[in-house]
N, CA and C atoms as a LAMMPS dump frame, in Angstrom:
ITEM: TIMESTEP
0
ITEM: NUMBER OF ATOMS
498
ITEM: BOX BOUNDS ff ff ff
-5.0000000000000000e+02 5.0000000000000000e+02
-5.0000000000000000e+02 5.0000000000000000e+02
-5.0000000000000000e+02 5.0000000000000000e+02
ITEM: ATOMS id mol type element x y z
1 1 1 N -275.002 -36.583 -251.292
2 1 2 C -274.198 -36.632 -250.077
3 1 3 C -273.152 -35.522 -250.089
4 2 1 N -272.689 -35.28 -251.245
5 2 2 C -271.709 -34.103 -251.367
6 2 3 C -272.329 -32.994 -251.062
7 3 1 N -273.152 -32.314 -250.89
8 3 2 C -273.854 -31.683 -250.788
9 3 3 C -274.432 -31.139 -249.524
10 4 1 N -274.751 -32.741 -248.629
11 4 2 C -274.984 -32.351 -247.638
12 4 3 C -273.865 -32.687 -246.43
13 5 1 N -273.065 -32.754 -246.806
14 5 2 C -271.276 -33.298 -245.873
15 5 3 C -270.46 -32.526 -246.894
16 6 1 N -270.176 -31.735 -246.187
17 6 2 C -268.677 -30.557 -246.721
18 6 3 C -267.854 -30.872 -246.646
19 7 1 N -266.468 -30.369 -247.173
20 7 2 C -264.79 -31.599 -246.782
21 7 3 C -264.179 -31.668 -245.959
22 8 1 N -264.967 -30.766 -245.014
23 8 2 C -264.582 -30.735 -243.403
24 8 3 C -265.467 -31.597 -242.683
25 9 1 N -266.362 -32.3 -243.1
26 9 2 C -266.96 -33.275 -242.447
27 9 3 C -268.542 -32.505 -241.552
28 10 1 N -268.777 -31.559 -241.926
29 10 2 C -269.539 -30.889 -241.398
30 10 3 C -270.778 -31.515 -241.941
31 11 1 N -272.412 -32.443 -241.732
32 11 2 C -273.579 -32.374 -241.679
33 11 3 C -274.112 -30.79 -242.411
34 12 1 N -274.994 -30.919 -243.319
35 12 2 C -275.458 -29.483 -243.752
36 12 3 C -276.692 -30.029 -243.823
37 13 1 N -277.49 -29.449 -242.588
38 13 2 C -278.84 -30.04 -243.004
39 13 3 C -280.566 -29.127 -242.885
40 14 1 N -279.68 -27.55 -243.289
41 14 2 C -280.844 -26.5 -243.401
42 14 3 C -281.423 -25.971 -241.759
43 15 1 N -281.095 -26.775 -240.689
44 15 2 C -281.537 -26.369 -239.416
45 15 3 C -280.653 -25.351 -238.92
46 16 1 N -281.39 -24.297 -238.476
47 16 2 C -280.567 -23.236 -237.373
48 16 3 C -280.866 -23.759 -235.771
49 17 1 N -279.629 -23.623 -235.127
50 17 2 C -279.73 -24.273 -233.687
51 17 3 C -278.805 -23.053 -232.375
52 18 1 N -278.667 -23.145 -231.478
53 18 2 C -277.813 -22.555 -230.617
54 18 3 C -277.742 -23.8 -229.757
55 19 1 N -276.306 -23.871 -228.869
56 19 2 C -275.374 -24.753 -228.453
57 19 3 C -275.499 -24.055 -226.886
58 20 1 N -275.916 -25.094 -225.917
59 20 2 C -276.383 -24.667 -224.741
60 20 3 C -275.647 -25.659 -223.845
61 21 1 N -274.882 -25.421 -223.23
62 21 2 C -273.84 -26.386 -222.249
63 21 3 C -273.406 -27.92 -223.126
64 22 1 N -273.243 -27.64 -224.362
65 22 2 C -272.665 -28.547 -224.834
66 22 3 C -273.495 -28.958 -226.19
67 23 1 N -274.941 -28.758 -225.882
68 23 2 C -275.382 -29.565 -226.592
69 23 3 C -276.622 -28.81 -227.636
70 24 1 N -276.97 -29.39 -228.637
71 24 2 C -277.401 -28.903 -229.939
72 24 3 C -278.967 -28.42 -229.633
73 25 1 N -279.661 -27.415 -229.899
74 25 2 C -280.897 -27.392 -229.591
75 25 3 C -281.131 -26.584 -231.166
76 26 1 N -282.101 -27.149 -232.123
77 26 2 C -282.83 -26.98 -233.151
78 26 3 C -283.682 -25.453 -232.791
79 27 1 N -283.398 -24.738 -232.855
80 27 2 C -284.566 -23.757 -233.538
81 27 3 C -285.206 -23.102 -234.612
82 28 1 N -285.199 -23.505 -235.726
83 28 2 C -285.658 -22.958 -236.995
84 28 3 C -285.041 -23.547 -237.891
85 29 1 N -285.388 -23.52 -238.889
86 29 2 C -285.004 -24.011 -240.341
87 29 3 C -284.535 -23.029 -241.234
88 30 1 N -283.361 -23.299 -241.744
89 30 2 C -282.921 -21.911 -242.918
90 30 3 C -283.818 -21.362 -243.576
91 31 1 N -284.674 -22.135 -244.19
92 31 2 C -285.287 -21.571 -245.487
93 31 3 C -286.614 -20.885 -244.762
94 32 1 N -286.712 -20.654 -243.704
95 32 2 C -288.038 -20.032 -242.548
96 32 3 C -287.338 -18.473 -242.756
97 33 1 N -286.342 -18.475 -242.776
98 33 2 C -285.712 -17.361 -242.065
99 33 3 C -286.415 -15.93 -242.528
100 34 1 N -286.516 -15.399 -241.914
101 34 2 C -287.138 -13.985 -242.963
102 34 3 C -285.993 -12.892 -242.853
103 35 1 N -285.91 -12.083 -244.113
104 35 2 C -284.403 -11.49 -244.421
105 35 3 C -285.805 -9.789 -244.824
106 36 1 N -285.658 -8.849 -243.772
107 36 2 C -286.957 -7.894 -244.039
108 36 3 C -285.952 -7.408 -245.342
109 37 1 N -286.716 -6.253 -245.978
110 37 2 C -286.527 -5.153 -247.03
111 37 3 C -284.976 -4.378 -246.527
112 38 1 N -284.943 -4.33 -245.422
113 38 2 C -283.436 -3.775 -244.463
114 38 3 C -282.345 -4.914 -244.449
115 39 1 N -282.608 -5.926 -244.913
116 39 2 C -281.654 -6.866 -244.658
117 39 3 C -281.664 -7.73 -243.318
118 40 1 N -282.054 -7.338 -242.567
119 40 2 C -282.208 -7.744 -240.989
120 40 3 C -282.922 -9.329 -241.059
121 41 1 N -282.437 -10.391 -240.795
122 41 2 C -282.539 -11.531 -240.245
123 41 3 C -283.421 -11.666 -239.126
124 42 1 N -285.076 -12.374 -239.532
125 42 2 C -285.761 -12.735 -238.576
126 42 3 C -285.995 -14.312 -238.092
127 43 1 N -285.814 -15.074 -237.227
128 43 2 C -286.024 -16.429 -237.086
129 43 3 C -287.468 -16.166 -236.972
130 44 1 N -288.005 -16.397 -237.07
131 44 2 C -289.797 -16.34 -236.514
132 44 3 C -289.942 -17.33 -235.634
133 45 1 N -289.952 -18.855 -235.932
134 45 2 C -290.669 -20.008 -235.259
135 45 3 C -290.103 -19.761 -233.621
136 46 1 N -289.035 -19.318 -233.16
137 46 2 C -288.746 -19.128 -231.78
138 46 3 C -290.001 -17.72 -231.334
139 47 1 N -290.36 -16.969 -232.157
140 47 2 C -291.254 -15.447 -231.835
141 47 3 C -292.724 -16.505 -231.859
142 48 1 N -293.089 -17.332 -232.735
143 48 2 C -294.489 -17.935 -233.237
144 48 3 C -294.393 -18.718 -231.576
145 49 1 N -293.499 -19.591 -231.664
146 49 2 C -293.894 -21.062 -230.413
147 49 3 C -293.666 -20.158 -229.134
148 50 1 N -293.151 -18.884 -228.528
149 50 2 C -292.988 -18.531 -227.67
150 50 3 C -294.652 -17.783 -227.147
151 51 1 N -295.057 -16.825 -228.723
152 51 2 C -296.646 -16.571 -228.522
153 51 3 C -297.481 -17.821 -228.118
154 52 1 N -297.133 -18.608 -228.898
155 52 2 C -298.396 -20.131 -228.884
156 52 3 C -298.216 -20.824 -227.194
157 53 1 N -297.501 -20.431 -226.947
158 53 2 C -297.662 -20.541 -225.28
159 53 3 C -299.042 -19.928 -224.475
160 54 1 N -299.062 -18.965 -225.108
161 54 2 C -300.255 -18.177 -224.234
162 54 3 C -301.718 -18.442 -224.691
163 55 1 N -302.488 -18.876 -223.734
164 55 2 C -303.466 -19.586 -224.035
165 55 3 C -304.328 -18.802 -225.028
166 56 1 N -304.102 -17.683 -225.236
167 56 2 C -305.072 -16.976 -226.615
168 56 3 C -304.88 -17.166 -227.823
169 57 1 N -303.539 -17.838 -228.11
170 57 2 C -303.27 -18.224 -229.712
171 57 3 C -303.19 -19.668 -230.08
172 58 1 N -304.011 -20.006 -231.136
173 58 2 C -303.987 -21.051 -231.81
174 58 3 C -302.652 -21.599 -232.362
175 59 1 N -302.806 -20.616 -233.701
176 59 2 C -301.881 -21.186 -234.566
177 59 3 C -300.98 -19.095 -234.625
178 60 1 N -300.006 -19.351 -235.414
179 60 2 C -299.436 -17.965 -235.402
180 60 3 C -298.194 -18.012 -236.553
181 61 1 N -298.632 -16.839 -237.571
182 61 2 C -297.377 -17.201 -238.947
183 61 3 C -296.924 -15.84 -239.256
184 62 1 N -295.384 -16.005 -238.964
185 62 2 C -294.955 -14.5 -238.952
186 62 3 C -294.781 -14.036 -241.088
187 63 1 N -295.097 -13.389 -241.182
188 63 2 C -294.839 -12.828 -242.388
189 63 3 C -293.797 -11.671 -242.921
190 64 1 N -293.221 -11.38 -243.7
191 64 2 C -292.464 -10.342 -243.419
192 64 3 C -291.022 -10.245 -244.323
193 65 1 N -290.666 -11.565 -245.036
194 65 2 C -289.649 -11.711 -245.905
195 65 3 C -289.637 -10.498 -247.427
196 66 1 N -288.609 -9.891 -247.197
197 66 2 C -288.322 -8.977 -248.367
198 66 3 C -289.116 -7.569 -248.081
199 67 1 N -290.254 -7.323 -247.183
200 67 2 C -290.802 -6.352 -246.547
201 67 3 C -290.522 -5.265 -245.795
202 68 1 N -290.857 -4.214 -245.388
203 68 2 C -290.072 -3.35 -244.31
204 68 3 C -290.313 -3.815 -243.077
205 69 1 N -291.521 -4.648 -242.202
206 69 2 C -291.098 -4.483 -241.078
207 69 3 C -292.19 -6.244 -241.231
208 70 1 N -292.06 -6.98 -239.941
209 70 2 C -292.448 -8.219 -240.067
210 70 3 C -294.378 -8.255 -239.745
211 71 1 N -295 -9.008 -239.336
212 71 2 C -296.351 -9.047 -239.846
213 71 3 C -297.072 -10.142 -239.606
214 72 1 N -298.026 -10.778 -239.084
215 72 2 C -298.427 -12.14 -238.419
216 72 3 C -299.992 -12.271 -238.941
217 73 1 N -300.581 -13.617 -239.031
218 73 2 C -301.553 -14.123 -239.266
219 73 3 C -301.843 -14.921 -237.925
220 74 1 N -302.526 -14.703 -237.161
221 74 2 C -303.321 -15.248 -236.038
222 74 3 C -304.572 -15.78 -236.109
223 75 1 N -304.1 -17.289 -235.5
224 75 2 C -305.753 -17.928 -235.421
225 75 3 C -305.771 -17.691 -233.862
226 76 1 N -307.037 -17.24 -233.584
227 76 2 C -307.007 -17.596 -232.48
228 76 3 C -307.765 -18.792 -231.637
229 77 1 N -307.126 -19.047 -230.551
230 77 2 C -307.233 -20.353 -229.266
231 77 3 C -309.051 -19.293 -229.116
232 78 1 N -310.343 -20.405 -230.313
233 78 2 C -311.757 -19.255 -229.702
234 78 3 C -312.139 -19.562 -228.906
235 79 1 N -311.78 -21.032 -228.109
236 79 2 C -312.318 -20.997 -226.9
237 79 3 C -311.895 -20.056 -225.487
238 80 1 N -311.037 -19.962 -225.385
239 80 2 C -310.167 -18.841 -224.7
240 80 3 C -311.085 -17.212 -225.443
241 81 1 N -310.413 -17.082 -226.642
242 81 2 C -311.027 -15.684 -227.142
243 81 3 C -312.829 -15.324 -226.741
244 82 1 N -313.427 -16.628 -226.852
245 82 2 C -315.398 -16.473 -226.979
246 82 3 C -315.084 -16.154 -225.345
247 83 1 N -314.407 -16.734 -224.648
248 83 2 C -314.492 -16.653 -222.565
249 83 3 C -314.339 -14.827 -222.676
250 84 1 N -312.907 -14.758 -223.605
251 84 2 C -312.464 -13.243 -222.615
252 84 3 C -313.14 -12.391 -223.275
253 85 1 N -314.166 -12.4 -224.555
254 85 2 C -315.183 -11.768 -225.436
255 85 3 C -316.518 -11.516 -224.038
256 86 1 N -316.906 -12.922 -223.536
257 86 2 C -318.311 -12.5 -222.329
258 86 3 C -318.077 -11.699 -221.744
259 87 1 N -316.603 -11.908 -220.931
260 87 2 C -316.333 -11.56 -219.678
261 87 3 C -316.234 -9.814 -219.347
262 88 1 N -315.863 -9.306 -221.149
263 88 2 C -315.652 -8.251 -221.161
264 88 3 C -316.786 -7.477 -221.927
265 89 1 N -318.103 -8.208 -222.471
266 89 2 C -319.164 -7.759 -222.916
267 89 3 C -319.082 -7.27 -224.449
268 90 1 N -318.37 -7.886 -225.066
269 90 2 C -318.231 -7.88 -226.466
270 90 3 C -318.924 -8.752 -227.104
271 91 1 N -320.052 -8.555 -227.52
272 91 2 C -321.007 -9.162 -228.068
273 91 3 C -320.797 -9.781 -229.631
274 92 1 N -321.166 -11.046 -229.752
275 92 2 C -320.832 -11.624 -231.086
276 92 3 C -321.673 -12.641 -231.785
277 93 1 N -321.626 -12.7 -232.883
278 93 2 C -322.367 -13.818 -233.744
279 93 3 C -321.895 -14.709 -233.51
280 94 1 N -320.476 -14.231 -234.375
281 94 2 C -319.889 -15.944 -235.089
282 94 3 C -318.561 -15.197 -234.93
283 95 1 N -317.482 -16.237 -235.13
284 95 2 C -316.122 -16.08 -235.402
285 95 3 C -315.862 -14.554 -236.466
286 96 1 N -315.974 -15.12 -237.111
287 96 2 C -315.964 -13.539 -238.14
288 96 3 C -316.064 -12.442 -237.732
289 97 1 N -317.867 -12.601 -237.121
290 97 2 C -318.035 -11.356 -236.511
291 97 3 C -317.15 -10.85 -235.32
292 98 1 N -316.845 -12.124 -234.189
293 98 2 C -316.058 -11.537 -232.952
294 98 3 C -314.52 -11.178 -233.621
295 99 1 N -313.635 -11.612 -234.471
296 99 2 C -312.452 -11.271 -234.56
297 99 3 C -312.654 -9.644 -235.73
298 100 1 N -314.013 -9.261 -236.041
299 100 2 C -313.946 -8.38 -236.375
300 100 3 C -314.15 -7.103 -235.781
301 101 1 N -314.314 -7.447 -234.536
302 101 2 C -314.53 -6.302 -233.186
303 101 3 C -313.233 -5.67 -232.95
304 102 1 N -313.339 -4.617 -233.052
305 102 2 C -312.23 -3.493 -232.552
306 102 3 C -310.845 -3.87 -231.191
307 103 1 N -312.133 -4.012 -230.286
308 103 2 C -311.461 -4.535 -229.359
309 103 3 C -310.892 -5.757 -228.903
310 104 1 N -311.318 -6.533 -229.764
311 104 2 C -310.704 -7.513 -230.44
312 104 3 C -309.39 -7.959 -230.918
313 105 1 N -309.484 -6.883 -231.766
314 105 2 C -307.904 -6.572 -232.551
315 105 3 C -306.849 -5.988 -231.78
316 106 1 N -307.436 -5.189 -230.933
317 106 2 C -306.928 -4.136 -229.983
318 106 3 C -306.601 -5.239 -229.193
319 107 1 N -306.587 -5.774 -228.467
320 107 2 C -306.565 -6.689 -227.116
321 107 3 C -305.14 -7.809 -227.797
322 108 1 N -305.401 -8.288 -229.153
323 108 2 C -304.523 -8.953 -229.537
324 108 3 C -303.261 -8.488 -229.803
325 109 1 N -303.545 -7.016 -230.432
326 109 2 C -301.973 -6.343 -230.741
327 109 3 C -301.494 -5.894 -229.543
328 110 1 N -301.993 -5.577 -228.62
329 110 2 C -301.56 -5.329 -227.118
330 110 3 C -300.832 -6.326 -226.13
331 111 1 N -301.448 -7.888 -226.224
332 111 2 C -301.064 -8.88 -226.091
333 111 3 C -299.394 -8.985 -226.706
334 112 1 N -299.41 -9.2 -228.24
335 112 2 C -298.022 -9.188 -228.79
336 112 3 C -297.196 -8.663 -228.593
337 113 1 N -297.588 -7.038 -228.273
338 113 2 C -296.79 -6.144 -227.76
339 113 3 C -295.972 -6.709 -226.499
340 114 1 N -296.931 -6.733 -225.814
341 114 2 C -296.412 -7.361 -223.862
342 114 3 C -295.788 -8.196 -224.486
343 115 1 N -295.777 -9.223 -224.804
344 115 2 C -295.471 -10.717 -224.976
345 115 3 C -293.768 -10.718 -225.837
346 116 1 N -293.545 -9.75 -226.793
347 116 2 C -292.104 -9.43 -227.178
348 116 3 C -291.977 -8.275 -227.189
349 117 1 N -291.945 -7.568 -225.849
350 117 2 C -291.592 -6.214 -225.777
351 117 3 C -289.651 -6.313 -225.362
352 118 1 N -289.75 -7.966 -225.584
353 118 2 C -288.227 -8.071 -225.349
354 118 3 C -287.306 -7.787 -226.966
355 119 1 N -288.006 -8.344 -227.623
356 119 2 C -287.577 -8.699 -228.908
357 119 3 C -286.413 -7.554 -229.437
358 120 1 N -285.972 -7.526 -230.389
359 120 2 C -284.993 -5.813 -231.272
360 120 3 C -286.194 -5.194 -232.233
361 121 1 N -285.823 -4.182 -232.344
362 121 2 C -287.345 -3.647 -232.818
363 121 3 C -287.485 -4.085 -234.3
364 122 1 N -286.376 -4.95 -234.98
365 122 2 C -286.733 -5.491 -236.122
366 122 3 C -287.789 -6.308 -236.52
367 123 1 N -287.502 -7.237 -235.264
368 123 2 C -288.593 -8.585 -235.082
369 123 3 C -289.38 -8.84 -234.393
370 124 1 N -289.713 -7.402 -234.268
371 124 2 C -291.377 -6.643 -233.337
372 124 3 C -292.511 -7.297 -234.403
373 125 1 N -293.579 -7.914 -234.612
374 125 2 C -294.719 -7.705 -235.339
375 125 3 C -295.313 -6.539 -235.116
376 126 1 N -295.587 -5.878 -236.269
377 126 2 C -296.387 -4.375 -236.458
378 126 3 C -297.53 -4.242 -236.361
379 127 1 N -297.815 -5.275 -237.705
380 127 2 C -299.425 -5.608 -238.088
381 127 3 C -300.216 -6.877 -237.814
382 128 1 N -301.423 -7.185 -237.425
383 128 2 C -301.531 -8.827 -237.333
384 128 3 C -303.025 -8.467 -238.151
385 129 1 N -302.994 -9.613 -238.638
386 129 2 C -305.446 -10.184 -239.344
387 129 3 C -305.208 -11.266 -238.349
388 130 1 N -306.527 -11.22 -238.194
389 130 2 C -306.845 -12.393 -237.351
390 130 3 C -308.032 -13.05 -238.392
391 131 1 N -307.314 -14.793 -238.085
392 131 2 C -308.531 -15.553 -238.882
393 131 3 C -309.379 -16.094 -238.444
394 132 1 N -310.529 -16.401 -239.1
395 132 2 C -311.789 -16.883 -238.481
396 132 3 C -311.91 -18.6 -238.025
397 133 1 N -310.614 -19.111 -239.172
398 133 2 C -310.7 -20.353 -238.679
399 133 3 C -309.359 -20.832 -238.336
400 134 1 N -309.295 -22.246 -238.108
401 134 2 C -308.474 -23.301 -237.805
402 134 3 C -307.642 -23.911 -239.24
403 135 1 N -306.179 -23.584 -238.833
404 135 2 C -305.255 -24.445 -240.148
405 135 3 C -305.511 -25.948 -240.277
406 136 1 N -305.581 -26.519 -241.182
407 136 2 C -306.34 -28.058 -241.413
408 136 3 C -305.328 -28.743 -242.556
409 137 1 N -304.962 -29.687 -241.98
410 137 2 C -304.406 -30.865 -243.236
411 137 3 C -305.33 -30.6 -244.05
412 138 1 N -306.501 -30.636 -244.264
413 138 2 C -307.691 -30.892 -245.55
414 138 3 C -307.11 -29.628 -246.433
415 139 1 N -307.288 -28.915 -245.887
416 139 2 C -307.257 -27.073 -246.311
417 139 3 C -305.637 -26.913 -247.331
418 140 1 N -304.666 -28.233 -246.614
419 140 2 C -303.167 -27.873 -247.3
420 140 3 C -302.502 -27.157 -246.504
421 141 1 N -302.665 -26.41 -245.322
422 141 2 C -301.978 -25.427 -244.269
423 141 3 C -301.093 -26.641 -243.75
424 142 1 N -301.73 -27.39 -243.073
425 142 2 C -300.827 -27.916 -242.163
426 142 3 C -300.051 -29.432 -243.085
427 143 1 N -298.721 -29.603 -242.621
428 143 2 C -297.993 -30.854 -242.631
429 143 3 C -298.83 -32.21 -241.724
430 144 1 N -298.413 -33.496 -242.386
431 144 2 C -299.063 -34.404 -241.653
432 144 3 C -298.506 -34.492 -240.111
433 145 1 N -297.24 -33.733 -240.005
434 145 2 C -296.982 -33.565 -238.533
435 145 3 C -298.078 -32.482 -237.891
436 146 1 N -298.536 -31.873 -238.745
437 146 2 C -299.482 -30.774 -237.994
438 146 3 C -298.375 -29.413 -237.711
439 147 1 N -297.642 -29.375 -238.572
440 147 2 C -296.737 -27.792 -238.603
441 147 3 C -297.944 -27.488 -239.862
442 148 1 N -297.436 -25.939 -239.28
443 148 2 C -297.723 -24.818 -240.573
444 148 3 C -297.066 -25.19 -241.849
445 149 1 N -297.473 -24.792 -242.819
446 149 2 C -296.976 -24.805 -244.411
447 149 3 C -296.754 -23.437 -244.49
448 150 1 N -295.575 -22.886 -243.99
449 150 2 C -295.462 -21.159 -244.346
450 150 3 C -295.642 -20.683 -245.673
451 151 1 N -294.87 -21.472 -246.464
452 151 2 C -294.452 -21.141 -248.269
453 151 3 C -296.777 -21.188 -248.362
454 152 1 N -297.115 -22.404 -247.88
455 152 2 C -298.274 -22.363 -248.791
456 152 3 C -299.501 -21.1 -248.266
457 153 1 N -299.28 -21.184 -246.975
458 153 2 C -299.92 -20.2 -245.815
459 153 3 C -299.853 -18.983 -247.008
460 154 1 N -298.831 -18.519 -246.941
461 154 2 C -298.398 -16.918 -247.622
462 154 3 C -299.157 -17.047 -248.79
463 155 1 N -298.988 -17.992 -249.249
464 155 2 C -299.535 -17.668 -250.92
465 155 3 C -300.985 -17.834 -250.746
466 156 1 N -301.963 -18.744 -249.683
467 156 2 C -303.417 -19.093 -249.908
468 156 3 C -303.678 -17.381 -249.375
469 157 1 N -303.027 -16.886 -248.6
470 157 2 C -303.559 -15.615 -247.762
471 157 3 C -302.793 -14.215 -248.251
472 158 1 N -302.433 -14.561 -250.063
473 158 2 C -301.471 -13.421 -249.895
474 158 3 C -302.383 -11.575 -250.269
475 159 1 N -303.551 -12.006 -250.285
476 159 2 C -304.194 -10.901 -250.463
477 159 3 C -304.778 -10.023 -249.424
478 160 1 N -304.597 -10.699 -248.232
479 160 2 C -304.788 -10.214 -246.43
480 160 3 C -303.487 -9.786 -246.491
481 161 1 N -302.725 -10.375 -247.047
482 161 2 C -301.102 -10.226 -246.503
483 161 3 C -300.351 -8.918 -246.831
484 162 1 N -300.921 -8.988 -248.231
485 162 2 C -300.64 -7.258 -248.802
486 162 3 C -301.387 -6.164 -248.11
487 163 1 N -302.341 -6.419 -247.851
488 163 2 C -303.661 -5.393 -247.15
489 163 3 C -302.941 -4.615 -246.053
490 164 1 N -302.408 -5.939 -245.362
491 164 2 C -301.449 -5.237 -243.87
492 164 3 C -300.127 -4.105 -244.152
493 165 1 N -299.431 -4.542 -245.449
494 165 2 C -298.407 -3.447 -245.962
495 165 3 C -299.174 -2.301 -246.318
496 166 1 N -299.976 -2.276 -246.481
497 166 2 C -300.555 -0.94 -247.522
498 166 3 C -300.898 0.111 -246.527
């Protein structure tokens, strides 16, 4: 309890929030925070849930702590992706094969672009992989709430993850 109540009576309970006509709104968790190679402070989960709006992304995990510039793992929404794959004549097998299409990749980093062309150019994503599948309680990705496991995410994928720095 000491610990988490200071002697000013202050609650310490790891959540970052902003205060909007009075009242408390949660956005991120301290220990999310990404601090790049520059020092620069990224919240991600407000950049992740603002993408996951748009019907092309599944799931979305910003990467980028201790790094020079930040970095994302995208599943994508394939029912949405296999539609705008016909429509545009990008021919495919399987998952693998379609997120390994050029234009593919192209269409997605273009997307991100539009989508936080508001952002500071710190907490721009640079680089994205796109994965072939779906995050799964079974797999260990997801919490039984069905959040991401960032800490575990990074480490099952940290060999894609380096690929994108290099």
């Amino acid at each position: 309890t000491r610990e988490a109540i200071d002697p000013e009576g202050w609650f310490h309970t790891g959540d970052i929030g902003v205060l909007e006509n009075g009242m408390l709104r949660i956005t991120d968790r301290k220990k999310d925070i990404i601090i790049t190679a520059g020092g620069k402070n990224v919240a991600p989960q407000p950049i992740e849930n603002s993408l996951k709006t748009n019907k092309y992304f599944g799931e979305i995990v910003m990467i980028g702590n201790k790094r020079n510039f930040p970095t994302a793992l995208v599943v994508p929404s394939f029912e949405a992706l296999e539609k705008w794959a016909r429509e545009h004549g990008v021919a495919f097998g399987s998952r693998e094969d379609l997120i390994a299409r050029p234009q593919v990749v192209e269409f997605y980093d273009k997307l991100i672009q539009d989508l936080t062309r508001d952002l500071a150019q710190f907490e721009k994503i640079k680089r994205i992989t796109l994965l072939a599948r779906e995050f799964t309680l079974e797999a260990g990705e997801l919490t039984p709430t069905l959040k991401v496991k960032r800490r575990f995410v990074e480490q099952k994928y940290k060999d894609v993850i380096d690929r994108m720095y290099e």
